[in-house]
DRENVEXTI-288320 format. One record per atom (N, C-alpha, C, O): x, y, z; residue in one letter. Coordinates in steps of 0.001 Angstrom, whole numbers, padded with zeros to 6 digits, always signed. Layout:
N
XYZa ...
END
This chain:
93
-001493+020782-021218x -001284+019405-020798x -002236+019088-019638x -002339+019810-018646x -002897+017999-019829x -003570+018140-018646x -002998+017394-017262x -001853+016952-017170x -004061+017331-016141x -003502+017236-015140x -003502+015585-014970x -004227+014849-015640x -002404+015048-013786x -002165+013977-013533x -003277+013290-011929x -004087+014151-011584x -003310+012688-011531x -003429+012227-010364x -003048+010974-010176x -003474+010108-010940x -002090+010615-009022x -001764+009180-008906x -002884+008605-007428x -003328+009107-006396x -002945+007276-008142x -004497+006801-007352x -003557+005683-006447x -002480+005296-006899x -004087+005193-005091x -003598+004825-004069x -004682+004051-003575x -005820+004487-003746x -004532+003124-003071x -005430+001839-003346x -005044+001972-001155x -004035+002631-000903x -005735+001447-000013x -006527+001446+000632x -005520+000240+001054x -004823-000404+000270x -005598+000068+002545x -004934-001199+003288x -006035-002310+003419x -006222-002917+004473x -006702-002514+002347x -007643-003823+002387x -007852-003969+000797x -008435-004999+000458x -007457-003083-000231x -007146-003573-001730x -005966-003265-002120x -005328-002347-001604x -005529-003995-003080x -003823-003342-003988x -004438-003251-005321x -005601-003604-005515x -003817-002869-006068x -003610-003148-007743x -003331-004048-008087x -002236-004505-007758x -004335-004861-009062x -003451-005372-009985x -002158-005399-010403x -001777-004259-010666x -001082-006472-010621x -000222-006450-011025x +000161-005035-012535x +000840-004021-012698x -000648-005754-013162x -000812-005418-015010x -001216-003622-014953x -001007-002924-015946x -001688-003152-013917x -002108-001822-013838x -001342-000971-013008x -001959+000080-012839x -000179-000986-012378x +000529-000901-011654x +001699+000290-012679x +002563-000123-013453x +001445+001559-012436x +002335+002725-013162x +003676+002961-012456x +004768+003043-013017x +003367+003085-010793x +004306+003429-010075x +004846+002792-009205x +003998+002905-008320x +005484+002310-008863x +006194+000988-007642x +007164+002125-007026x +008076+002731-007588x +006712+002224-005757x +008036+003011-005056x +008722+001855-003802x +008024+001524-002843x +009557+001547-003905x +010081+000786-002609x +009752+001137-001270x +009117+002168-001048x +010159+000304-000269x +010058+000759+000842x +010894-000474+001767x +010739-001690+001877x +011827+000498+002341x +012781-000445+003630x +011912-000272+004414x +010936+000478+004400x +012438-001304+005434x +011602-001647+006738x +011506-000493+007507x +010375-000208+007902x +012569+000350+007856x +012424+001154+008123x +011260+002563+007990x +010855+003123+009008x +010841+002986+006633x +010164+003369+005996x +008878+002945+006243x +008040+003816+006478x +008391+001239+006238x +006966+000832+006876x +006877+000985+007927x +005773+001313+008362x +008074+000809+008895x +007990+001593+010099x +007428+002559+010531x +006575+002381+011401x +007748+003996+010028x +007517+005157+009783x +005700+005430+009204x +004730+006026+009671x +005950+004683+008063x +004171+004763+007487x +003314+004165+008954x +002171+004549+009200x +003831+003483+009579x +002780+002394+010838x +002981+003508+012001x +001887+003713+012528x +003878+004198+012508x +003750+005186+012690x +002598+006755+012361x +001849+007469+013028x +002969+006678+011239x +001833+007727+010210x +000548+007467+011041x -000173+008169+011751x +000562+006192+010665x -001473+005533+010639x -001883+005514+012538x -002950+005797+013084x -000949+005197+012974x -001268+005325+014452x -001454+007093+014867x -002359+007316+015671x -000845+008027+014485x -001277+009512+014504x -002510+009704+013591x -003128+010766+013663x -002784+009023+012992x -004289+009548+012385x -005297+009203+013054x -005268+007996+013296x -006563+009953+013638x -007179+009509+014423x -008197+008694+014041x -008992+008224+014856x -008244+008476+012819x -009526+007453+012170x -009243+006086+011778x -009912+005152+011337x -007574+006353+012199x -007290+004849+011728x -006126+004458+012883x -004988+003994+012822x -006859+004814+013770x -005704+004508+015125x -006239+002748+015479x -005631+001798+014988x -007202+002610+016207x -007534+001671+016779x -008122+000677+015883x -007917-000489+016219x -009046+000933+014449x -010392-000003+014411x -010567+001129+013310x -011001+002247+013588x -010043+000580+011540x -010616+001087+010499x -012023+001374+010563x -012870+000800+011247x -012232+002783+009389x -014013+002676+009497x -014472+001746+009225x -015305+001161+009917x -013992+001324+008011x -014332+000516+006696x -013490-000579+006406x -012944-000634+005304x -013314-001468+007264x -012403-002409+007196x -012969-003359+006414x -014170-003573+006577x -012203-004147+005374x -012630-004882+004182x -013033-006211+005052x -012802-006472+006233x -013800-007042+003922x -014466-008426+004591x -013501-009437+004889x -012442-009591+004279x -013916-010131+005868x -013243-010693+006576x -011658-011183+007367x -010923-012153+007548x -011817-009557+007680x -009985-009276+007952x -010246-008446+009479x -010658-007289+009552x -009861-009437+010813x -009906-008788+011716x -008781-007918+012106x -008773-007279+013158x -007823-007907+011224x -006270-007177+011499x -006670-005581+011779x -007471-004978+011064x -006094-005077+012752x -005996-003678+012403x -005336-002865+011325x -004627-003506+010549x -005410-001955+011193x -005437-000923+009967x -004155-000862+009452x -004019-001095+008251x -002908-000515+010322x -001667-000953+010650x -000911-002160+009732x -000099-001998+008821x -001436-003388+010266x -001322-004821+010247x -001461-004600+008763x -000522-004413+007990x -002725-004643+008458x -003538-005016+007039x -002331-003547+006212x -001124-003757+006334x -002548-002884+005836x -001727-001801+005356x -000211-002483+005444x +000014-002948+004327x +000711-002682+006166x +002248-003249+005865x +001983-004386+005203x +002416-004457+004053x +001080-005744+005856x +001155-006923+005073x +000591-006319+003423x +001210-006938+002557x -000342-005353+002845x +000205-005193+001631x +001032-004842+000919x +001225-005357-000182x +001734-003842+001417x +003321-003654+001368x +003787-004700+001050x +004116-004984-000102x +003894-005496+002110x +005067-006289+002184x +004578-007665+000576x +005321-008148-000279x +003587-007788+000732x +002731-008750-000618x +002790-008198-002094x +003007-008697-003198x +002587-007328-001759x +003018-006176-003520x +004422-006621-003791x +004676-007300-004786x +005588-006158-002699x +007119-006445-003097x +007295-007761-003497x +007898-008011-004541x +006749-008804-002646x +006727-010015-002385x +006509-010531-004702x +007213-010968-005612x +005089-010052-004476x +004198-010265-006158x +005612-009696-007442x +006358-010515-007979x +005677-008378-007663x +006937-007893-008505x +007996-008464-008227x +008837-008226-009094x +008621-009553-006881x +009535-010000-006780x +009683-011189-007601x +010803-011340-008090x +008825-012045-007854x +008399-013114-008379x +008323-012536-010040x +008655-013243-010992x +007894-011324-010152x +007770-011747-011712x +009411-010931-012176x +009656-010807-013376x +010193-010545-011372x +011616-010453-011871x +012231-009013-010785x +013415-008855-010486x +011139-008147-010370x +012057-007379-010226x +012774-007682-008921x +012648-008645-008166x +013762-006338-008831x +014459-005954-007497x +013551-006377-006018x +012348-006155-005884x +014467-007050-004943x +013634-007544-004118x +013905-006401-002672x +014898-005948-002103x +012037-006246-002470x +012489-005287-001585x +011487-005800-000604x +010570-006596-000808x +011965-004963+000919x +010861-005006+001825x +009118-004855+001290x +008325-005788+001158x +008927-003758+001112x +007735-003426+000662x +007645-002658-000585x +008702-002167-000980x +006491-002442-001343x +006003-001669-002291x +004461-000927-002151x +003301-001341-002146x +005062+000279-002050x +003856+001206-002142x +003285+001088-004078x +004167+001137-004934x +002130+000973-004405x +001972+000828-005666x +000710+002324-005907x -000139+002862-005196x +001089+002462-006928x +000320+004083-007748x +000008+003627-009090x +000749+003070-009900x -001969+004158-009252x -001827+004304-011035x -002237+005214-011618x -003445+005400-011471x -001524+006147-012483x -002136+007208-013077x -003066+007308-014223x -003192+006787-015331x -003823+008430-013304x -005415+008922-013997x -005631+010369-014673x -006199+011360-014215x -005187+010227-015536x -005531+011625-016274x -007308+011984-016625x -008077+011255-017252x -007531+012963-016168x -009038+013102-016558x -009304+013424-018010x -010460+013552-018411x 
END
């Protein structure tokens, strides 16, 4: 069988709706915790490397508001309404 990898999209892109394999929730609490995460990493403490065009938000900021826009998007087309959504799509080689 071969192997899986789930792909994770960057706090300045999401997925597509339509391509979207894995939706994991996330309470506030939980983005909490991830904004936490990103402030202990030292490359994404202050001032992304690679911060997408025209988004002065920090890394932080930009990263929950997609969270929070993913839940927001699947909320609208029916599902369960949550704080945030972490979204995954799997890539088999």
């Amino acid at each position: 069988m071969p192997e899986e990898v789930w792909l994770y999209r960057g706090a300045w892109q999401e997925w597509d709706v339509d391509m979207i394999d894995m939706a994991v929730p996330l309470s506030q609490a939980q983005i909490t915790q991830k904004i936490f995460g990103i402030f202990k990493h030292q490359s994404q403490k202050d001032k992304a490397m690679f911060p997408g065009p025209y988004d002065d938000r920090e890394f932080w900021q930009r990263a929950q508001a997609r969270n929070m826009e993913t839940a927001e998007r699947l909320n609208k087309l029916g599902l369960p309404d949550y704080y945030g959504i972490e979204a995954f799509v799997r890539w088999t080689p």
